[in-house]
C-alpha positions as CSV (number, residue, x, y, z in Angstrom):
1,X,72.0,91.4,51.9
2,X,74.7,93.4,53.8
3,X,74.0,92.5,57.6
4,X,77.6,94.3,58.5
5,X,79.5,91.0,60.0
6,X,82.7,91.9,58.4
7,X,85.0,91.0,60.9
8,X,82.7,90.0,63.7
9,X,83.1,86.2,65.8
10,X,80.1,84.3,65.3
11,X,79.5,80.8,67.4
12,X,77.9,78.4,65.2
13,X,76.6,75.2,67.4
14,X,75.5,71.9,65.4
15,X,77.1,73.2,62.4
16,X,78.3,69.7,61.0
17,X,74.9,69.5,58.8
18,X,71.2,70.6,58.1
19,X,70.4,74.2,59.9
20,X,73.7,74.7,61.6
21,X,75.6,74.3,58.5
22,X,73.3,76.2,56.5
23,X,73.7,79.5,58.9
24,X,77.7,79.0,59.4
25,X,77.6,79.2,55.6
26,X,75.2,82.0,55.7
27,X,77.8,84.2,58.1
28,X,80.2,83.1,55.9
29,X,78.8,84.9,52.9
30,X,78.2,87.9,55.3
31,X,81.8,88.2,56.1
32,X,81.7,87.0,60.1
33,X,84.5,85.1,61.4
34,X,82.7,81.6,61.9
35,X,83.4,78.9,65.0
36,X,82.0,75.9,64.1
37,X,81.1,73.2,67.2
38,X,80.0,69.9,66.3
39,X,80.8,65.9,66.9
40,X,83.2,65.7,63.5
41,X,84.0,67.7,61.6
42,X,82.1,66.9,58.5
43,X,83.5,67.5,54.5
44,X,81.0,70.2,54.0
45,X,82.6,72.0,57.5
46,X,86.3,71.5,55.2
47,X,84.6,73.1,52.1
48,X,82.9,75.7,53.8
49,X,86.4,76.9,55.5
50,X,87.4,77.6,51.9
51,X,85.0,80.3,51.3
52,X,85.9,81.9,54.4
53,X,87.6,82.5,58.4
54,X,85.9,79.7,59.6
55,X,87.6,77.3,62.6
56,X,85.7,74.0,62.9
57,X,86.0,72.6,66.7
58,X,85.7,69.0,67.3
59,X,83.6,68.9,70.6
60,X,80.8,66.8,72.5
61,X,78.6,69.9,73.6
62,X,76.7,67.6,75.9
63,X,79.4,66.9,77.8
64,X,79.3,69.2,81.0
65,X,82.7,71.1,79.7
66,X,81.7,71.3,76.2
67,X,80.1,74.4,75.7
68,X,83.5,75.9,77.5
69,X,85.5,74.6,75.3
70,X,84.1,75.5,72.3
71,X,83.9,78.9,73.7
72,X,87.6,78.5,74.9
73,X,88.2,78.0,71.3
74,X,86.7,81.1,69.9
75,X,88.4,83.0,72.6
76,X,92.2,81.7,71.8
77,X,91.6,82.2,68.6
78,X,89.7,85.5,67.9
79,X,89.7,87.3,71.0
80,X,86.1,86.6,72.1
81,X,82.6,86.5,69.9
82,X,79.8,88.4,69.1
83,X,77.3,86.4,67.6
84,X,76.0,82.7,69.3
85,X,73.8,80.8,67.3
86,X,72.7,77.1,69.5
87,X,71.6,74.8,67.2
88,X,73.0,71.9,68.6
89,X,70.7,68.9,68.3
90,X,71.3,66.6,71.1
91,X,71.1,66.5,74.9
92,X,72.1,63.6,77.7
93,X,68.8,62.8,79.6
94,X,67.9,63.6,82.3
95,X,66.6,60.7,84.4
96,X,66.3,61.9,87.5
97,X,62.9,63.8,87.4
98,X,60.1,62.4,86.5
99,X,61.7,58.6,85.9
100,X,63.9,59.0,89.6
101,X,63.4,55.8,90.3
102,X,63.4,53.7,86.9
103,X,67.3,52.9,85.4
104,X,68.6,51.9,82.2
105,X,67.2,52.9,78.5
106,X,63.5,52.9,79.6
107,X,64.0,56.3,82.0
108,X,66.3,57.7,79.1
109,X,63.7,56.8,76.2
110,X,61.2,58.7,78.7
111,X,63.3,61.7,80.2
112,X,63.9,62.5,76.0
113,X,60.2,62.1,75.6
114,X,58.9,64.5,78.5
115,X,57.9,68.3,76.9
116,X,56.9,71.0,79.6
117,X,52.9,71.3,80.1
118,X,51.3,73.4,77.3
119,X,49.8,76.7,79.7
120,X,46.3,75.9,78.3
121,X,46.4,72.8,80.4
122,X,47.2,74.8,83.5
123,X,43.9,77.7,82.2
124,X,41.3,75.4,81.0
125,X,38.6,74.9,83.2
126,X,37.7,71.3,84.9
127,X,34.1,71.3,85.9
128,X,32.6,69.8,88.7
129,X,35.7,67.2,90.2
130,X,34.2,63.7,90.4
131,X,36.0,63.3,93.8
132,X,33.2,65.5,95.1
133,X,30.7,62.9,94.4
134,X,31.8,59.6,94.7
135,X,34.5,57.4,96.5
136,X,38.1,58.4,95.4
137,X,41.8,56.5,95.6
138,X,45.0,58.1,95.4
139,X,48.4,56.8,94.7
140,X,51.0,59.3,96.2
141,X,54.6,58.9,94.9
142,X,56.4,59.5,97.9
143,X,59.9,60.5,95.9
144,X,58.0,62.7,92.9
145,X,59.7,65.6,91.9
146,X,56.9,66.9,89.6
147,X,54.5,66.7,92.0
148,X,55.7,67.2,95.6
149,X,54.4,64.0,97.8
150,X,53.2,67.1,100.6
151,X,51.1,68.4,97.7
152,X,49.7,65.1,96.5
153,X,48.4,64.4,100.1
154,X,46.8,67.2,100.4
155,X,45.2,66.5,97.0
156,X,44.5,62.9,98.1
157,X,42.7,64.4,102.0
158,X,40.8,66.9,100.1
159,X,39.3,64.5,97.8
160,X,38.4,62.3,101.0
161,X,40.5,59.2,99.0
162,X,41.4,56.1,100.1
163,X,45.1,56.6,100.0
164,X,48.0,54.4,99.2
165,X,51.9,55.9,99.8
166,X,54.5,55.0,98.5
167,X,57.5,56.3,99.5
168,X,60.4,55.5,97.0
169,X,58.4,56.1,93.8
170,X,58.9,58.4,90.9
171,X,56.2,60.5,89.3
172,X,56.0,57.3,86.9
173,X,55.1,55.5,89.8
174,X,52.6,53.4,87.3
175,X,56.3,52.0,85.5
176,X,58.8,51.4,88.7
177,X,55.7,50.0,90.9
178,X,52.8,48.6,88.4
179,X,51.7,46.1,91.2
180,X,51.3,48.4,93.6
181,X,49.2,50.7,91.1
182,X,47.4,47.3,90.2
183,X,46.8,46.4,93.7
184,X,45.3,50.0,93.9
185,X,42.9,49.6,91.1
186,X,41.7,46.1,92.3
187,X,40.8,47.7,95.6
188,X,39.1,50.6,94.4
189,X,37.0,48.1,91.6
190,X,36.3,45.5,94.4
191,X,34.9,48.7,96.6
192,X,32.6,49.9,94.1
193,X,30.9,47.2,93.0
């Protein structure tokens, strides 16, 4: 397959192994110019520069200057690039959404774990709420930054609940304060007995 790459700069993120590797090669074999970006620079990147123009750049692209460098790289040496092709596999976590308030590798296990909601969640219908026919509780997290606190109080007065704030917790409220979720829970089962 001719794809016409002769001589074009193609930007190959994650290319140390599996996918990455497998397109840098496949660019290769087309004729492009190929920056590799990766941790190490792996045997297989040192084999592949064999078959063609390819410059392997040893660089932590989740490391805030990263992606420049890599770019800086391709620039110096070929004059800029046509092609980019992000495959890298790994990001820092972010703790400080829905986790805020938890520290250490419980918020990063979580903020690697988190995926956006699926739109049918957002579409599907609900029924009848339950909070329109009997007693409600609400925990707000006073510090969420999925849910804003305004918007979970107006939830909370809508639904008539009995309504507990707390001010310094996380949408994971239930992890950084479980007692005060417990204590919630306990109230709302001693009420409705």
């Amino acid at each position: 397959m001719d794809l016409h790459l002769n001589g074009r700069t193609a930007v190959v993120t994650g290319a140390s192994r599996g996918i990455g590797l497998a397109v840098a090669g496949a660019l290769v074999r087309e004729g492009a110019r190929v920056v590799t970006g990766s941790r190490e620079i792996t045997p297989e990147l040192r084999a592949l520069a064999a078959e063609g123009d390819v410059l392997s750049v040893a660089v932590d692209l989740t490391a805030p200057e990263g992606p420049a460098e890599l770019i800086a790289a391709a620039t110096f040496a070929y004059g800029g690039l046509d092609i980019l092709v992000n495959n890298v596999g790994a990001v820092r976590p972010r703790t400080d959404g829905l986790a805020a308030d938890l520290r250490g590798s419980d918020a990063e296990l979580l903020a690697t774990q988190q995926r956006p909601v699926d739109l049918a969640a957002l579409q599907a219908p609900s029924g009848v709420p339950a909070w329109k026919t009997i007693p409600s509780w609400y925990l707000v997290a006073g510090a969420d930054r999925a849910i804003p606190a305004a918007t979970e109080k107006f939830m909370a007065h809508r639904a008539g609940a009995h309504t507990v704030v707390v001010d310094d917790a996380s949408h994971l409220v239930m992890l950084s304060h479980p007692g005060r979720v417990e204590n919630l829970i306990v109230q709302a089962a001693k009420a409705t007995d």
